[in-house]
N, C-alpha and C positions, 0 to 999 in steps of 0.2 A: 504494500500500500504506500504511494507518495505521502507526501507530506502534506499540510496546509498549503505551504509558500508556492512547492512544488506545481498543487491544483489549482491557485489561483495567477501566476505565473505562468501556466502553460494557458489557461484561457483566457488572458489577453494577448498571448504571443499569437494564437490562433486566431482569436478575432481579429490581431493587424493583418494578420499575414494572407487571410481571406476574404478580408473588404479590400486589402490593398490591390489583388490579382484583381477584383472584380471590376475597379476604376482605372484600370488600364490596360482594358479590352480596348483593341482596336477602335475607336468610330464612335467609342461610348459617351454617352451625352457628361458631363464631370457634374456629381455633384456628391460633394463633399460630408454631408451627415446623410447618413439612412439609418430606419430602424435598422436594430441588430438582426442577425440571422436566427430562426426557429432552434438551433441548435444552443443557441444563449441564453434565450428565453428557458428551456429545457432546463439548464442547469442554475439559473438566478436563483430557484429555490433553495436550493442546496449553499449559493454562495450568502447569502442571505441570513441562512443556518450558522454558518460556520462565525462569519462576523457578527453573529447577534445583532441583528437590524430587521425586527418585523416586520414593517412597512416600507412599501418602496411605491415611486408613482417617475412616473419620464415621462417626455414628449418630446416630438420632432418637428422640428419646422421646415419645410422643403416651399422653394418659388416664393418665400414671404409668408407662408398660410400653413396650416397646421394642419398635419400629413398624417401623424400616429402618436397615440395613446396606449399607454400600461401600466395598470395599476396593481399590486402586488401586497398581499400579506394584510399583516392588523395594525386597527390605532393603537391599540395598547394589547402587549404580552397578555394572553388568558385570558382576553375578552371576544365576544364574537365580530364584535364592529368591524368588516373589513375596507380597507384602504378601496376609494372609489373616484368616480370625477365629481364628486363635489367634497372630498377630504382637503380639511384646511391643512397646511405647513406653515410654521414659522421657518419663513425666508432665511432669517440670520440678516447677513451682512450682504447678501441681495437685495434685499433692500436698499443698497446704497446707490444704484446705477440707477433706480428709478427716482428717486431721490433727486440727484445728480441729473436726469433730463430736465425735473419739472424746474430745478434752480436754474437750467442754460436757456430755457423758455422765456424766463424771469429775465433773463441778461440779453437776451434778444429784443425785449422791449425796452428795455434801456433801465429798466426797475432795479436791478443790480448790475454795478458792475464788476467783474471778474477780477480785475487787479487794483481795485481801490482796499485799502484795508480794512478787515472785519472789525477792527473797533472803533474806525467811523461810525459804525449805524447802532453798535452795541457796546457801550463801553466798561460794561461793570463786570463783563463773561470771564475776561484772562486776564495774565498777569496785565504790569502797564510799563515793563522794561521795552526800549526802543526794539528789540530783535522779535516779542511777540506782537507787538501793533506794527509792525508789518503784516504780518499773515495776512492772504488775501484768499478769497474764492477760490482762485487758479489752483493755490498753495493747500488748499484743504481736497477739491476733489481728484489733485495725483497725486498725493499723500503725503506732498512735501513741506509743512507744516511747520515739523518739526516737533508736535507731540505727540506726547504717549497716546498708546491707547485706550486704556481708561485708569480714570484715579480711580484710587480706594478709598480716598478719606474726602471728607466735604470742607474741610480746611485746608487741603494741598491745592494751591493754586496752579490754575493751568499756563502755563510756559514753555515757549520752544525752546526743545533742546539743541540746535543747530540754526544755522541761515538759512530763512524760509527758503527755498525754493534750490535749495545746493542739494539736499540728496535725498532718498526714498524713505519714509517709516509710516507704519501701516498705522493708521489711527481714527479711531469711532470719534474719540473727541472731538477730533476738527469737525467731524458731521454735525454732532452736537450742535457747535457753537454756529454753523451756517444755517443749524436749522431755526436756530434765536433770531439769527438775522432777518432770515426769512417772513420769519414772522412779524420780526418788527417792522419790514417792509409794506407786507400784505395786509395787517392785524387781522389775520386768520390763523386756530389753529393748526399745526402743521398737518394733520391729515385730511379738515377740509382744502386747505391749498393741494396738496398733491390729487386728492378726489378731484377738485374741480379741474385741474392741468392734467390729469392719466386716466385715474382711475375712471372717471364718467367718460370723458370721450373715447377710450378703448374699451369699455364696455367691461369690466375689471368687477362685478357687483360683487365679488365675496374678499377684495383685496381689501386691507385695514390697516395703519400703525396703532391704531388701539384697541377696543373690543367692544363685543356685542354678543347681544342674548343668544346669536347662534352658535357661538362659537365652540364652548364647551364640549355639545356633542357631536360636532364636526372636527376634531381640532387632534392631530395624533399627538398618545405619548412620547416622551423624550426617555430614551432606555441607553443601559449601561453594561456592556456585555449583554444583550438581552433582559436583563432586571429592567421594570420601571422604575422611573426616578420623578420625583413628586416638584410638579411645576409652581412655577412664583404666585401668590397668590394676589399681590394686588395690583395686576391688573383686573379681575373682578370686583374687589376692593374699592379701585377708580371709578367704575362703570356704576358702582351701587351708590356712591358719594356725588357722585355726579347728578342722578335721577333724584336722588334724596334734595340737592340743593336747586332742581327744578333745572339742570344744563343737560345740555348735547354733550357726551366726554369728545366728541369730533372736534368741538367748538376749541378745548384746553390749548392754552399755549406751555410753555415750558413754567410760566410764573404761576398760573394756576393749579399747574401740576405739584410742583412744589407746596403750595399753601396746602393744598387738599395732603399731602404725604405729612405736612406737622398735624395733621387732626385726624391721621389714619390710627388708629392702635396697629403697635408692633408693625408699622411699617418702615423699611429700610431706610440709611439713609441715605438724604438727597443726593446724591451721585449720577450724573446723565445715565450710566450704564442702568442704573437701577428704576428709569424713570420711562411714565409711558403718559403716551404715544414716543417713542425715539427712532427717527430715521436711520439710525446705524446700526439695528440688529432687530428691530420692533416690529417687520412685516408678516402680516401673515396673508395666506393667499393660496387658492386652490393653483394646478400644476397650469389647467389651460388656461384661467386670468393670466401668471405669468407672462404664457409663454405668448400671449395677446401683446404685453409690452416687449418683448421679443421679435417679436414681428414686427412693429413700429421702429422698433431699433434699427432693423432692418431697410426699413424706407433710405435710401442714398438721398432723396431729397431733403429729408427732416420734417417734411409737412405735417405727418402723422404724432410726431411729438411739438411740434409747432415751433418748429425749430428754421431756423433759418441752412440753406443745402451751406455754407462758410463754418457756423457755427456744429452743423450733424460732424463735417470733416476734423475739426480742431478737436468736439470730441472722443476721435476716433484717432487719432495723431499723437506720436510719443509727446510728454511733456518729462520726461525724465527715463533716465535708463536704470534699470532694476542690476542686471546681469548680461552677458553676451546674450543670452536667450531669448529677455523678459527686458520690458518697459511697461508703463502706466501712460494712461490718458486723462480724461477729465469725466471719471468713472468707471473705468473700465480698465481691466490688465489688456497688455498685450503681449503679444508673441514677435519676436524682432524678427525682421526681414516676411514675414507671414502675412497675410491678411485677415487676422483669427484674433478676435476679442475672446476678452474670458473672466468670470469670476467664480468664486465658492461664497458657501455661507457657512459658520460653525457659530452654533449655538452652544456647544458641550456634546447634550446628546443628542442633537439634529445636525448632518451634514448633508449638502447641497451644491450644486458645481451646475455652471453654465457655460458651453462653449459655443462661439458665433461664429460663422462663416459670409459674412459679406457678398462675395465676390458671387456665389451661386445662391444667395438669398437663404440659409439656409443654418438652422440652431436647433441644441439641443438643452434640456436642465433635466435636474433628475432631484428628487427629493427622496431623503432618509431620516428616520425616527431611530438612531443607534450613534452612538460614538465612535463608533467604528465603520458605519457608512460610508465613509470615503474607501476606502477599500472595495465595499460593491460599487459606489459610482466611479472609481477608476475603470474596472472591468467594462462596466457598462458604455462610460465614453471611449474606452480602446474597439470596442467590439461596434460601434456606430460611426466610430473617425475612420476606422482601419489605422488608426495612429496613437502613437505616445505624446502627450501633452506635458509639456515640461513643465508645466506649473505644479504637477503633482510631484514634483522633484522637489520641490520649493515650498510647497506648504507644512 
């Protein structure tokens, strides 16, 4: 009997190596993502097993438009609810590229602009040394910032660790703070803005940074080796304080969010990580909403995000370089020399991965309920690329 590594090692070697023969047939139209082959499908269960990850759900975008659907397995370990097309996933940090259009939307109409600094419009968010009032839009959505990823404590001030825009670090913070801006730009809270800029003109009904009555029994668990592992409670908490003081929780902005968390019992504290509605890990969203904004991403002209075709290319265009391999955009990882966008999301026990093919219109995402997910969405995106994605080198 092989190994583990052995079994899941030789079925992504296979799925390259027989998508790769099949896109270089002679005369054959090229495109780049297709569902996996029946033979993959056959075995997910099993890989599924082995990394403890109940739930699984993908989808493929081929031409712009949404080609294949698979949903696999349970919301939660030892319950019967199975994983279906209207299961919610928390996105993670997918979240962030949607995010990330509806702010370039913003900046298209002249509402924000990209290289003025974020604490022009918000000035109580970060530190107030010269090198973090620099920070600007640009500087937050390709990670160059300069901060961390999230503080721990509600007294550590946020500060860039470097000169904004000299080198790469991955960071929710900066989200954070563009999404204050944001708001203070619009005075909307941040998931009616993104609703009214995405989620309503793509047609997105079950997409949310915050929550709702449905969501409980649509919504998979977050497992741990297969074990459940017991999710945060208040965002229900939000949702019930909200109703009680006569608001929309859609309406909150970051300051109201706050006030409601000092008059929550035993709620966390104020820390952006810990706080909802948050554009840098807070989305939750069925697999085809998604992949709806996937498809819009897709549009070369920008129309569909209402974006200007200058602006869709800048998003799409290195703004720093990662590694020989790998650079960032203004949302979006890239693949150097490639024309291949890309993100993941990790929540702990939810992992999630999105890879974009431009050039033949054409993407896939895959969501998991395990910590160990990535491991099946590796397999899954080798067996539909016919390729190795370097990013799973790097994550």
């Amino acid at each position: 009997m092989g190994t583990r590594r052995q079994f899941l090692m030789g079925t992504a070697t296979t799925a390259a190596a027989l998508l790769a023969s099949q896109r270089k047939s002679p005369g054959a139209e090229r495109i780049a993502i297709q569902p996996p082959p029946p033979w993959f499908l056959a075995r997910l269960p099993r890989l599924m097993d082995i990394s403890g990850t109940p739930g699984f759900t993908a989808v493929v975008i081929q031409h712009g438009s949404i080609a294949w659907q698979h949903h696999a397995g349970a919301l939660k370990a030892g319950d019967p609810a199975e994983v279906g097309p209207g299961t919610m996933w928390p996105a993670a940090s997918l979240g962030k590229p949607v995010f990330a259009a509806a702010a370039l939307a913003l900046a298209c109409e002249g509402l924000l602009d990209l290289d003025r600094p974020l604490a022009d419009y918000v000035s109580d968010h970060a530190a107030s040394d010269e090198r973090t009032r620099r920070v600007t839009s640009r500087h937050v959505l390709s990670h160059t910032a300069g901060f961390p990823n999230w503080r721990s404590r509600p007294d550590q001030p946020l500060a860039s660790e470097f000169e904004p825009g000299s080198r790469f670090s991955y960071s929710g913070e900066g989200y954070f703070f563009l999404q204050r801006v944001v708001e203070h730009i619009t005075g909307l809270g941040v998931q009616q803005f993104v609703s009214r800029r995405v989620f309503e003109p793509l047609a997105m009904p079950s997409a949310t940074y915050g929550w709702r009555a449905d969501v409980p029994a649509r919504l998979v668990a977050g497992h741990d080796r297969g074990v459940p592992r017991p999710s945060r409670e208040l965002p229900a908490q939000m949702l019930e304080y909200a109703r009680a003081h006569g608001r929309d929780l859609d309406t909150f902005c970051s300051e109201d969010v706050r006030a409601a968390m000092a008059q929550i019992p035993d709620a966390p504290p104020p820390v952006p990580n810990a706080m909802v509605p948050n554009v840098a890990g807070g989305l939750l969203t069925t697999a085809a909403d998604y992949a709806k904004f996937l498809c819009a991403v897709l549009d070369e002209t920008g129309s569909s995000l209402k974006l200007s075709k200058a602006m869709r290319k800048t998003m799409t265009t290195a703004q720093v370089t990662l590694n020989s391999a790998m650079a960032w955009g203004l949302g979006w990882g890239l693949e150097t020399g490639r024309d291949v966008l890309w993100h993941w999301g990790d929540n702990g026990n939810w992992k999630n991965f999105v890879v974009i093919e431009p050039r033949d219109k054409s993407a896939l995402v895959v969501f998991t309920n395990s910590s160990h997910g990535m491991n099946v969405a590796e397999r899954f995106v080798a067996a539909a690329t016919g390729d190795d994605h370097v990013a799973f080198q790097w994550l």
